[in-house]
PASEBA-1860 file (N, C-alpha, C; in nm, 3 decimals):
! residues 268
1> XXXXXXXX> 0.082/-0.121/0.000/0.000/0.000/0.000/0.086/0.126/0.000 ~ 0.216/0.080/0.064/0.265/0.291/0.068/0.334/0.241/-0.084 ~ 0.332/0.166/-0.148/0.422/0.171/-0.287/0.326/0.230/-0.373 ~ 0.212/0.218/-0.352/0.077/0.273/-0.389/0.049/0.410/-0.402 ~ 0.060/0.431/-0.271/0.116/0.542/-0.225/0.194/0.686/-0.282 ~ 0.327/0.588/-0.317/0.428/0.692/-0.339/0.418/0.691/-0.529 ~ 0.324/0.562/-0.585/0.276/0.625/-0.709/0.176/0.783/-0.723 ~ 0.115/0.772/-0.619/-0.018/0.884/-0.651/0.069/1.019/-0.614
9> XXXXXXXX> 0.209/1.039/-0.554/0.259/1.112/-0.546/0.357/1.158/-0.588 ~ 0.423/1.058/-0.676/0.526/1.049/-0.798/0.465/1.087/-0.887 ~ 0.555/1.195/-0.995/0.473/1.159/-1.119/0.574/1.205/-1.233 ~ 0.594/1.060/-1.352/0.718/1.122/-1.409/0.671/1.193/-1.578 ~ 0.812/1.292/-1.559/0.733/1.381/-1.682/0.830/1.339/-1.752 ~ 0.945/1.281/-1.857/1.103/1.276/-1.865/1.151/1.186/-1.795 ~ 1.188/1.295/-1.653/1.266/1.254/-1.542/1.185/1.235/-1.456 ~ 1.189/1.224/-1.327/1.110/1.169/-1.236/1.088/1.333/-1.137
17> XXXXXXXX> 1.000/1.348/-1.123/0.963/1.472/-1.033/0.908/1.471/-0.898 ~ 0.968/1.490/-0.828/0.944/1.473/-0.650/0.836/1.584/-0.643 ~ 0.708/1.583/-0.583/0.645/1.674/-0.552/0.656/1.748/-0.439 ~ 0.611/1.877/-0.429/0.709/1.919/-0.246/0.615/1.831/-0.157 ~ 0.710/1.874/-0.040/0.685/1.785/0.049/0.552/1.841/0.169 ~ 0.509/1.964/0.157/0.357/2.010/0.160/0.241/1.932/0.117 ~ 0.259/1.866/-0.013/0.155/1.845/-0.082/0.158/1.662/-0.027 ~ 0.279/1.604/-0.022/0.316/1.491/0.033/0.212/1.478/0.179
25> XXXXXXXX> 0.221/1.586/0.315/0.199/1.581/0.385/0.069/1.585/0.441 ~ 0.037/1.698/0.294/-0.165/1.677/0.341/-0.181/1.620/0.288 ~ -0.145/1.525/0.189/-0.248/1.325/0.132/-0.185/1.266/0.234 ~ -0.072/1.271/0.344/-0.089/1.199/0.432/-0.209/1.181/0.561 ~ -0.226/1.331/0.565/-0.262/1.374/0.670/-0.428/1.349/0.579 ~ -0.476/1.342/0.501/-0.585/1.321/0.458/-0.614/1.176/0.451 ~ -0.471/1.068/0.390/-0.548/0.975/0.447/-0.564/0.890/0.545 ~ -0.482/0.977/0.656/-0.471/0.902/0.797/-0.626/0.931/0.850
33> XXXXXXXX> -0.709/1.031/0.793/-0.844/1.051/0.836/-0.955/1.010/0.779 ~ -0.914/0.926/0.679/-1.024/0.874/0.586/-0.965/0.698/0.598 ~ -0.897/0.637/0.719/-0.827/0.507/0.701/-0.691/0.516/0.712 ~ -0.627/0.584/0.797/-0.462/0.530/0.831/-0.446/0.404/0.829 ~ -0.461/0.314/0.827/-0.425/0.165/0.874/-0.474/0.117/0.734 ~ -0.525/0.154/0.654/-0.527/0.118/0.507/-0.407/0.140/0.467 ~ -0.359/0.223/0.484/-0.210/0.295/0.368/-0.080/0.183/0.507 ~ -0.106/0.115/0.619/-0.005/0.053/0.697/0.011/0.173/0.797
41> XXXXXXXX> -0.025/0.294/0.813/0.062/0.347/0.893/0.020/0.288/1.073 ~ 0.146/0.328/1.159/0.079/0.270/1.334/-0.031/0.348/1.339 ~ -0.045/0.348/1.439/-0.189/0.398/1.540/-0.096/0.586/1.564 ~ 0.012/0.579/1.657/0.109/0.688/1.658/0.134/0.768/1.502 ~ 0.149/0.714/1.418/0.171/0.792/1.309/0.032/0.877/1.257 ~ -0.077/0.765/1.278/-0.202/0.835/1.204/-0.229/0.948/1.339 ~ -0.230/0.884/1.464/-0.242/1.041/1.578/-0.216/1.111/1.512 ~ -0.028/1.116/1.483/0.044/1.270/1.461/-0.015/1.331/1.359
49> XXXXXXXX> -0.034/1.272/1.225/-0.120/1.330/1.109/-0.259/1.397/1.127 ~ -0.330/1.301/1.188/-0.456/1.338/1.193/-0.495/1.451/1.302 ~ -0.403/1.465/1.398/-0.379/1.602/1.526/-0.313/1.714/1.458 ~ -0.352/1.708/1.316/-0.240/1.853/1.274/-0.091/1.831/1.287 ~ -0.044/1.712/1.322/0.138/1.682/1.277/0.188/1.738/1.469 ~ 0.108/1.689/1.533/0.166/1.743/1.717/0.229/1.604/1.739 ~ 0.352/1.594/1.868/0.416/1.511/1.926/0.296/1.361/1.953 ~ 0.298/1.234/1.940/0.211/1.120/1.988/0.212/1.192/2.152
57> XXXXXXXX> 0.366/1.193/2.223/0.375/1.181/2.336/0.351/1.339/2.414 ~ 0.451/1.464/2.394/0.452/1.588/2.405/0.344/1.675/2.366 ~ 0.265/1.651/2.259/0.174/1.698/2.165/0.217/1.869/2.127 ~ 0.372/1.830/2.103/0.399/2.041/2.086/0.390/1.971/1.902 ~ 0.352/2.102/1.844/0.310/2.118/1.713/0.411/2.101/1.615 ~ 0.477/2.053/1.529/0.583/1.984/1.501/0.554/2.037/1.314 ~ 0.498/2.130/1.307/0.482/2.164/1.127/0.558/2.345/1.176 ~ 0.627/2.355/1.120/0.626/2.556/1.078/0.539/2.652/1.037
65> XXXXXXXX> 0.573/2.750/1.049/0.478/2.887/0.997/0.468/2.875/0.860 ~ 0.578/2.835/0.793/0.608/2.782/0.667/0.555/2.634/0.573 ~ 0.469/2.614/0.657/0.440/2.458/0.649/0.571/2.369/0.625 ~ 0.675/2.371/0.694/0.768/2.218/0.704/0.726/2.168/0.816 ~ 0.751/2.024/0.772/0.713/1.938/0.902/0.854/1.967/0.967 ~ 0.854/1.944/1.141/0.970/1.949/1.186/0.992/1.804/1.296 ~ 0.997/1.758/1.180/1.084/1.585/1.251/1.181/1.533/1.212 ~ 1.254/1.415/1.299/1.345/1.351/1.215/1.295/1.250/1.170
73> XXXXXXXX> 1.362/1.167/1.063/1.336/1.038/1.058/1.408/0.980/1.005 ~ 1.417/0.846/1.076/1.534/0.737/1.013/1.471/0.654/0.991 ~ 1.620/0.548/0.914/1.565/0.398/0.869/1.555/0.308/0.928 ~ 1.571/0.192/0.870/1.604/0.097/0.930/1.704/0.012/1.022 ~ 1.858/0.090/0.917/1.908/0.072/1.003/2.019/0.162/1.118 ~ 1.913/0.279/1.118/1.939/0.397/1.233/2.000/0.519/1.116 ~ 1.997/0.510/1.012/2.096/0.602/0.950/1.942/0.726/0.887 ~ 1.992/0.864/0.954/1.862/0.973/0.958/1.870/0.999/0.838
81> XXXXXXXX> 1.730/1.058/0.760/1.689/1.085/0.667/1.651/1.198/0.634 ~ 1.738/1.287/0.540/1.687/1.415/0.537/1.527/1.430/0.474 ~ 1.446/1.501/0.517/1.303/1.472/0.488/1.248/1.514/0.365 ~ 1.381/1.615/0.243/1.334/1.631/0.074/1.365/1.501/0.002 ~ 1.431/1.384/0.079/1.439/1.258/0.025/1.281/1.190/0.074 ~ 1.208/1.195/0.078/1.085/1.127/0.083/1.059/1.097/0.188 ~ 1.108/1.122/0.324/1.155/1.071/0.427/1.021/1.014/0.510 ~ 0.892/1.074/0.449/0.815/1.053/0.521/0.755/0.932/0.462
89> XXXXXXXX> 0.803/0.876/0.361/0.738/0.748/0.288/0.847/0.636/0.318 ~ 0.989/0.667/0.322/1.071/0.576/0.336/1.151/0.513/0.451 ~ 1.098/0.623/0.546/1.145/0.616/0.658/1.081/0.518/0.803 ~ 1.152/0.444/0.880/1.100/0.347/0.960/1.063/0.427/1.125 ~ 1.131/0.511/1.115/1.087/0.536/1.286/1.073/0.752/1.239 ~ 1.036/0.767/1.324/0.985/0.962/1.315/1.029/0.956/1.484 ~ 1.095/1.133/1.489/1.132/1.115/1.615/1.075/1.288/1.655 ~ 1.023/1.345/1.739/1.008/1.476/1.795/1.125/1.516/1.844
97> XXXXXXXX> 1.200/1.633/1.782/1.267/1.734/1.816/1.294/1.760/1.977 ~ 1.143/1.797/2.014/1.131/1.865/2.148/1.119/1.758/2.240 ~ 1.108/1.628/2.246/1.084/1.537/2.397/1.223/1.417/2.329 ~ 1.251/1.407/2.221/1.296/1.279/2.170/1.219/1.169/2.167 ~ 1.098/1.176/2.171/1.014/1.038/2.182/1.023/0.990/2.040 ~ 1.048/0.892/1.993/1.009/0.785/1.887/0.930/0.673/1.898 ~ 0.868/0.686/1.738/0.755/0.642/1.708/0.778/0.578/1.603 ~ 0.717/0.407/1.552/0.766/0.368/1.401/0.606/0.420/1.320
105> XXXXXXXX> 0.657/0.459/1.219/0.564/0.488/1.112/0.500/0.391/1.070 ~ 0.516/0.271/1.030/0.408/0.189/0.954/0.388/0.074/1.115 ~ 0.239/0.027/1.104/0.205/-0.048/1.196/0.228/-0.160/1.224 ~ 0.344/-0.228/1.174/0.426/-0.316/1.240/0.613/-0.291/1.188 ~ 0.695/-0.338/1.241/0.801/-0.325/1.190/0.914/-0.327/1.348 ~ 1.058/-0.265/1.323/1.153/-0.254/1.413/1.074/-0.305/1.563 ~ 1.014/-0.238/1.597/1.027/-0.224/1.759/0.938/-0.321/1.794 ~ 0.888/-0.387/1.753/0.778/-0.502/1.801/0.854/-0.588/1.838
113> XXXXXXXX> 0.989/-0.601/1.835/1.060/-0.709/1.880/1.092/-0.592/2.051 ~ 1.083/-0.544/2.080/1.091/-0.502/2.203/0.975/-0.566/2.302 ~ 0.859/-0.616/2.238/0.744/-0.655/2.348/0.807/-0.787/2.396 ~ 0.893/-0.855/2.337/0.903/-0.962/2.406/1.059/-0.934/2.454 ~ 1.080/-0.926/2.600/1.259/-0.921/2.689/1.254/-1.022/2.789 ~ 1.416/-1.055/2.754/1.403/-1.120/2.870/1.480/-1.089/2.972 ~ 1.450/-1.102/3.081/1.496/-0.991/3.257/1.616/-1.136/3.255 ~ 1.758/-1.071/3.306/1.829/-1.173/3.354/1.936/-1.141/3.472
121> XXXXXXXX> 1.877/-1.013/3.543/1.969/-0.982/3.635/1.899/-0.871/3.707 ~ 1.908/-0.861/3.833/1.927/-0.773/3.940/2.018/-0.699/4.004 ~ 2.039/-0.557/3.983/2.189/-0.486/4.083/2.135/-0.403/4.160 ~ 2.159/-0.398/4.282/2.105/-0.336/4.358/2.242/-0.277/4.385 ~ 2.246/-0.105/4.412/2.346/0.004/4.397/2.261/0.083/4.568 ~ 2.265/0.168/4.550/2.280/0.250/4.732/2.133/0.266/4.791 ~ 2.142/0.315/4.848/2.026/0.319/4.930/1.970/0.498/5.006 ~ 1.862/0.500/4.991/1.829/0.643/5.035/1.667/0.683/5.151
129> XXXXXXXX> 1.691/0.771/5.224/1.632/0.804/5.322/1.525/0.879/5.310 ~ 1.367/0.858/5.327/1.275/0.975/5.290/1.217/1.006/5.458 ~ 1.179/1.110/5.449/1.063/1.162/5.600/0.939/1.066/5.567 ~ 0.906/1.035/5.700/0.729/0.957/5.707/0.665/1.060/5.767 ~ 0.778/1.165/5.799/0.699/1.228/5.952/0.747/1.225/6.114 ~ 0.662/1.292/6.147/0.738/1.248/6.322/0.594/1.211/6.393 ~ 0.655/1.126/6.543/0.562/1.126/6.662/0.649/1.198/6.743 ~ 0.522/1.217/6.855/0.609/1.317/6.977/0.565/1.242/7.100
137> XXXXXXXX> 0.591/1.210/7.180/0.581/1.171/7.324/0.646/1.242/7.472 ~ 0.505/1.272/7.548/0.578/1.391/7.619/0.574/1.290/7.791 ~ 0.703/1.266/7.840/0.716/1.210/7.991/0.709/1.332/8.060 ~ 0.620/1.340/8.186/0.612/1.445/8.273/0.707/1.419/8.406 ~ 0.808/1.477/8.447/0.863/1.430/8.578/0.862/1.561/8.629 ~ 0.788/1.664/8.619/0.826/1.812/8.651/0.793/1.859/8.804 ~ 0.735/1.723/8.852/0.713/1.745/9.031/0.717/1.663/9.046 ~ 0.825/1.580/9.024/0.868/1.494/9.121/1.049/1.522/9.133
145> XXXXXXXX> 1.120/1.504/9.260/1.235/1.517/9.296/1.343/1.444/9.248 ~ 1.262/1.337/9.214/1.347/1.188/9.179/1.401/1.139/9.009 ~ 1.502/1.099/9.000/1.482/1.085/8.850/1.403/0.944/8.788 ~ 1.345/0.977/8.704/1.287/0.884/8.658/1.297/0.796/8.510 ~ 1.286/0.660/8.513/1.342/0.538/8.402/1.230/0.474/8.323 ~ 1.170/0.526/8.203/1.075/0.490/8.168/1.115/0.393/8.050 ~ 1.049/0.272/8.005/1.066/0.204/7.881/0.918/0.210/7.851 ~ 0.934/0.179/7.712/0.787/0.187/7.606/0.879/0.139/7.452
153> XXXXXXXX> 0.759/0.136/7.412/0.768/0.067/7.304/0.692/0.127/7.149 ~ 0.797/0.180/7.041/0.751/0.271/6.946/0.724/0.137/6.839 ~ 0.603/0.172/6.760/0.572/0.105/6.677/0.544/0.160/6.498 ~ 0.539/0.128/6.440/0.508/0.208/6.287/0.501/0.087/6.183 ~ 0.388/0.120/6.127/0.345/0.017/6.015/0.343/0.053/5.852 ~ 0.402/-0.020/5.772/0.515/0.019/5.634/0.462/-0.055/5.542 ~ 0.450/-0.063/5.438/0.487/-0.179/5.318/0.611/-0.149/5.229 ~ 0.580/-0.283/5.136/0.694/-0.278/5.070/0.703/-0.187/4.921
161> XXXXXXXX> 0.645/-0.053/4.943/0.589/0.004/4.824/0.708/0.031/4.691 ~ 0.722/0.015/4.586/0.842/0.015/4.504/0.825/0.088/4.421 ~ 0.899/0.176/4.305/0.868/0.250/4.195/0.955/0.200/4.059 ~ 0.928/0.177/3.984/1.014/0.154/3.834/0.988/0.264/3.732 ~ 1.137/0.323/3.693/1.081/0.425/3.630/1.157/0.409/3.468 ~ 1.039/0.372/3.387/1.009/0.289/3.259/1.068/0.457/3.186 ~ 1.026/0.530/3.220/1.054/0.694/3.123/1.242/0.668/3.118 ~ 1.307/0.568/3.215/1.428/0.635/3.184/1.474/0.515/3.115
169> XXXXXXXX> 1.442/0.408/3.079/1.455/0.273/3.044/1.474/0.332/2.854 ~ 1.630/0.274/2.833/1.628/0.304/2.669/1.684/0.148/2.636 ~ 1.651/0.125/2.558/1.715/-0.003/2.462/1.777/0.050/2.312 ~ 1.895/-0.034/2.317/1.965/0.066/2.205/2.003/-0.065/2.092 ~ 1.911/0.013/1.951/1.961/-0.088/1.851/2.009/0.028/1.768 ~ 2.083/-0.023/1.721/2.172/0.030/1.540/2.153/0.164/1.559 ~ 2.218/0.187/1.688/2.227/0.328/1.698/2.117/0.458/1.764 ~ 2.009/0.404/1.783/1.867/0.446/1.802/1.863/0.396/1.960
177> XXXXXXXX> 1.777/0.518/2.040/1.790/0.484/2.130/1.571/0.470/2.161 ~ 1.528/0.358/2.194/1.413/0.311/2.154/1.307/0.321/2.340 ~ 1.221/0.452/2.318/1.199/0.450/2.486/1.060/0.291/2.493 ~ 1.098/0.228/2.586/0.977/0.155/2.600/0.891/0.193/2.776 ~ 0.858/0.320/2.762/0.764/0.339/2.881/0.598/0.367/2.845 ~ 0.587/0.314/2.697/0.412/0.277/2.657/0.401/0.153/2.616 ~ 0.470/0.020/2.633/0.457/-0.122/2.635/0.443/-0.165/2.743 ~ 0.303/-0.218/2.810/0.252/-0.230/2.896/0.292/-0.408/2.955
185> XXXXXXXX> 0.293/-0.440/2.823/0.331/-0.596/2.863/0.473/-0.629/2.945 ~ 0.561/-0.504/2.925/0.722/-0.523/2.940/0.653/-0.484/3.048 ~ 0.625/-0.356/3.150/0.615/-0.319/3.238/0.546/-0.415/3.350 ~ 0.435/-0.501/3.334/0.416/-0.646/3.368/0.526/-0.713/3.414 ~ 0.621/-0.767/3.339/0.726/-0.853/3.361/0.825/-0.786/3.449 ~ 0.849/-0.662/3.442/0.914/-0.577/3.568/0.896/-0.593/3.672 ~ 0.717/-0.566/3.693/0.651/-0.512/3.865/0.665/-0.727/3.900 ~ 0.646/-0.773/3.817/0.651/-0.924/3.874/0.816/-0.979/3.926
193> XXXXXXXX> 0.876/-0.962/3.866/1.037/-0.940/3.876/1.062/-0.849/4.051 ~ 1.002/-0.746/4.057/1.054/-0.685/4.139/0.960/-0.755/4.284 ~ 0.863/-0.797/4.225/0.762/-0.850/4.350/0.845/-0.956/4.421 ~ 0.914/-1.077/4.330/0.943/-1.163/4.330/1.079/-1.152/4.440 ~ 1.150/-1.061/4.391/1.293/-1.001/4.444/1.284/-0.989/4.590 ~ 1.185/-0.894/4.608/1.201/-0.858/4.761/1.059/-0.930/4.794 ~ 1.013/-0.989/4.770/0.849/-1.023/4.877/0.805/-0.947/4.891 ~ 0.746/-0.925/4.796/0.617/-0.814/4.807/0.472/-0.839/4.744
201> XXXXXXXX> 0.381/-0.830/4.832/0.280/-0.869/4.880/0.172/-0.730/4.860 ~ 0.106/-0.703/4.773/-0.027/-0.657/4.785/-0.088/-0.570/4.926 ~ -0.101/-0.730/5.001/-0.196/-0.709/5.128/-0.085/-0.693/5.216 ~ 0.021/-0.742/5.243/0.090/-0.750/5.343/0.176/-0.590/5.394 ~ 0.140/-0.598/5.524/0.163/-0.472/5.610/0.271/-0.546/5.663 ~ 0.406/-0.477/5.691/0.526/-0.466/5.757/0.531/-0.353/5.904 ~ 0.551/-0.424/6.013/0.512/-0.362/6.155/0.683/-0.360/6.177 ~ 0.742/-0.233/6.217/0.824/-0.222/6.264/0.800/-0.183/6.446
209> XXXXXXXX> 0.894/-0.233/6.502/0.891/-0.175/6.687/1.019/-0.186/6.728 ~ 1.024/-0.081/6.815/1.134/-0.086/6.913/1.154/-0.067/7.054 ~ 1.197/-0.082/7.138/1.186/-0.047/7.325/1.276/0.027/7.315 ~ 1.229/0.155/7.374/1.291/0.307/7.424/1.335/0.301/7.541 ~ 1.461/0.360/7.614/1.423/0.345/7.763/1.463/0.471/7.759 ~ 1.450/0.520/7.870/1.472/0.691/7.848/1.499/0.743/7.980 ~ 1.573/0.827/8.028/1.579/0.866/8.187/1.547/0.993/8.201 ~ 1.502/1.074/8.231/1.403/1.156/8.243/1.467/1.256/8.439
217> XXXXXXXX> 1.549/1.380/8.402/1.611/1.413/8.519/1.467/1.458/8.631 ~ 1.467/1.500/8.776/1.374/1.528/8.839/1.365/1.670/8.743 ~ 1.184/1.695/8.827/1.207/1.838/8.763/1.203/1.903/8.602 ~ 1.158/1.762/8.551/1.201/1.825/8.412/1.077/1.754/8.347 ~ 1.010/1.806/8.220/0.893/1.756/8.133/0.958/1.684/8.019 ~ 0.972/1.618/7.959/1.048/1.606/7.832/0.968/1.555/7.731 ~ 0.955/1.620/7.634/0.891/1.576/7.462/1.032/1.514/7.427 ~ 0.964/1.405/7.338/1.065/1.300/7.270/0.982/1.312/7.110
225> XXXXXXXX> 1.092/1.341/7.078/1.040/1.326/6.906/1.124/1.268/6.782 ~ 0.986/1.131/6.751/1.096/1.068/6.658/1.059/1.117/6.529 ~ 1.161/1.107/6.429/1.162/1.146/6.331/1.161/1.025/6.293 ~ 1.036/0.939/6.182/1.086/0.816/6.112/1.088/0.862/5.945 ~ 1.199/0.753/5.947/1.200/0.735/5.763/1.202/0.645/5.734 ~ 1.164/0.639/5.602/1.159/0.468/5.538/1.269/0.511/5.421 ~ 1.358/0.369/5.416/1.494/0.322/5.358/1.411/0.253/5.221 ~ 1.474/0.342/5.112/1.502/0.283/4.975/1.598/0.231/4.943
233> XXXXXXXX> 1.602/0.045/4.856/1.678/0.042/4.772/1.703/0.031/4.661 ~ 1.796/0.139/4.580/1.795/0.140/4.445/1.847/0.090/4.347 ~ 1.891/0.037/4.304/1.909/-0.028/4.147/1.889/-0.045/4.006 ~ 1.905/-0.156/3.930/1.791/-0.132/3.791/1.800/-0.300/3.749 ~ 1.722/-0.319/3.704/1.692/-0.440/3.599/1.757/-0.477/3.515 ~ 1.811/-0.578/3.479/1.891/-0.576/3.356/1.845/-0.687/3.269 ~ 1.822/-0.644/3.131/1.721/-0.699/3.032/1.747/-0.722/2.883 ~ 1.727/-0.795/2.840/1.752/-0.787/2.663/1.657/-0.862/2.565
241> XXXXXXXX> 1.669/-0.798/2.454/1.557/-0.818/2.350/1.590/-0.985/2.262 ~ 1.513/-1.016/2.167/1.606/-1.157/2.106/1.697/-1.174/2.030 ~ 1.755/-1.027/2.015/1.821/-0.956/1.938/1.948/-0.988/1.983 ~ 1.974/-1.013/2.168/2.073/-0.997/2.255/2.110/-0.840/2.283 ~ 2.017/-0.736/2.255/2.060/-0.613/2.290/2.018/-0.571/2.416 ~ 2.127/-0.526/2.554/2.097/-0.529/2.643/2.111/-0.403/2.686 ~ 1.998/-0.422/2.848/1.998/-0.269/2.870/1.934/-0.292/3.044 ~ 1.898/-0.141/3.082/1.835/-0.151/3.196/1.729/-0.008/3.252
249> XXXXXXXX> 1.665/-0.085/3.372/1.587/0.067/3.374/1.578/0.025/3.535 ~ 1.545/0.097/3.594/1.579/0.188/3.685/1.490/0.112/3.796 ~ 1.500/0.136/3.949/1.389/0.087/4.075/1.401/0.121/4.152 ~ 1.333/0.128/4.241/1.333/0.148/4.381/1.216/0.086/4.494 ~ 1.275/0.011/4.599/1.191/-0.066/4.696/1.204/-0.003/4.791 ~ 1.081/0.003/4.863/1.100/0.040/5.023/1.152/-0.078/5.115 ~ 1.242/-0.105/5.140/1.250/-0.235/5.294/1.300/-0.181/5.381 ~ 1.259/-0.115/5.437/1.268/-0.083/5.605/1.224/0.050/5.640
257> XXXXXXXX> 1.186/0.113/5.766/1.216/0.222/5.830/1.273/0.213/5.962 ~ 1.293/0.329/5.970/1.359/0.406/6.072/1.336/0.509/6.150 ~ 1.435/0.535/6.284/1.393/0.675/6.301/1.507/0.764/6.389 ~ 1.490/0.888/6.362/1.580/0.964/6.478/1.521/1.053/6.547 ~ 1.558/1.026/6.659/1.498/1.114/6.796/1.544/1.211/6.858 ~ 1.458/1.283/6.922/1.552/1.425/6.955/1.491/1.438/7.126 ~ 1.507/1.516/7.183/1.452/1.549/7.316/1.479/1.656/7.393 ~ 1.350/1.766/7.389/1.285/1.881/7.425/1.254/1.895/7.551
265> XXXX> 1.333/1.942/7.623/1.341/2.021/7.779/1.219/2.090/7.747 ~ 1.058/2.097/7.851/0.955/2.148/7.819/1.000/2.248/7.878 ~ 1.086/2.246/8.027/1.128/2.324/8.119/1.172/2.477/8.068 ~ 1.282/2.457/7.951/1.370/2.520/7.940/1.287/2.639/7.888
END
């Protein structure tokens, strides 16, 4: 169909005459609205056409005052295409200027081999500290003479909440760097991967406790205030296509909290 295509927009007089690439762009853009998926193009390509030529992902407006389209596009095998070479008929992937997101032009091709990876490693790299918040606990000894030895027992309840962040995840073929954070199936095989890793459970609540003992001078009120945090650890996934092209993207688990305490003379 685009060989079809690039007849109704060829036309030779002699020599062969390229028509501009204006006139190229509204029979695209006309027939991504009367049947994109007739002429092959993706679902992403007929968006961009049929939205007036805006980002799939960014949606910033991607044609000039001048009517040029303003994209790149390459081939097949990563090598870019200046766009008075036909670029928009011959070309395998279109990329936005302004976010770098890429998109393949016809509705199957290159990147469909990305839905299927296979995960073959875990690295877990440092670890980092967030606020939950504080409790405060106030011992009164402020009339009595004597010093006083109190124990108790702080408690706080956690899960194992984790984040994967698919936006920074690139896989790199023939030069092209290919984002997969709108393949929903890969992102599946991640959150299961990461469930698997640390035990993580849905329903399951994680109870942290500890025994305080605290001495408390005569004469004195004291607020105790803990500061807890919960401990991230970070790492990334490491993954490859059937291609053997490998790569990784990014995580983070909660397993544990914590806390630091301070203590407030009410007196003072």
């Amino acid at each position: 169909m685009i060989d079809k295509m690039k007849n109704i927009i060829l036309r030779t007089q002699g020599n062969s005459e390229i028509l501009s690439t204006d006139m190229i762009l509204k029979t695209l853009g006309l027939l991504t609205g009367t049947g994109g998926k007739l002429v092959g193009l993706s679902d992403e390509s007929r968006k961009f056409y049929s939205s007036g030529y805006r980002c799939p992902k960014c949606d910033k407006h991607l044609r000039s005052n001048f009517g040029n389209i303003i994209v790149n596009f390459y081939s097949d095998n990563g090598k870019k295409i200046p766009i008075w070479k036909l670029a928009v008929l011959r070309a395998e992937l279109a990329e936005c200027p302004e976010c770098s997101y890429r998109w393949k032009i016809r509705g199957s091709g290159k990147l469909d081999k990305y839905k299927t990876l296979e995960i073959f490693g875990i690295v877990e790299t440092d670890r980092l500290e967030e606020s939950l918040g504080t409790d405060n606990r106030i011992i009164d000894n402020s009339r009595s003479s004597a010093e006083l030895t109190r124990k108790f027992t702080i408690i706080k309840e956690w899960s194992r909440t984790y984040s994967i962040e698919y936006e920074k995840a690139q896989v790199v073929s023939n030069g092209l760097n290919i984002g997969i954070d709108k393949i929903t199936s890969i992102q599946t095989s991640f959150e299961e991967t990461i469930k698997k890793q640390f035990s993580i459970s849905d329903e399951t609540k994680e109870v942290y406790s500890e025994e305080v003992q605290i001495k408390v001078p005569r004469s004195t009120k004291l607020n105790l205030v803990f500061h807890w945090k919960r401990i991230w650890q970070c790492g990334f996934i490491k993954f490859r296509n059937q291609d053997n092209e490998e790569s990784k993207v990014p995580f983070r688990v909660v397993v544990g909290v914590t806390f630091d305490q301070t203590q407030i003379d009410e007196n003072s």
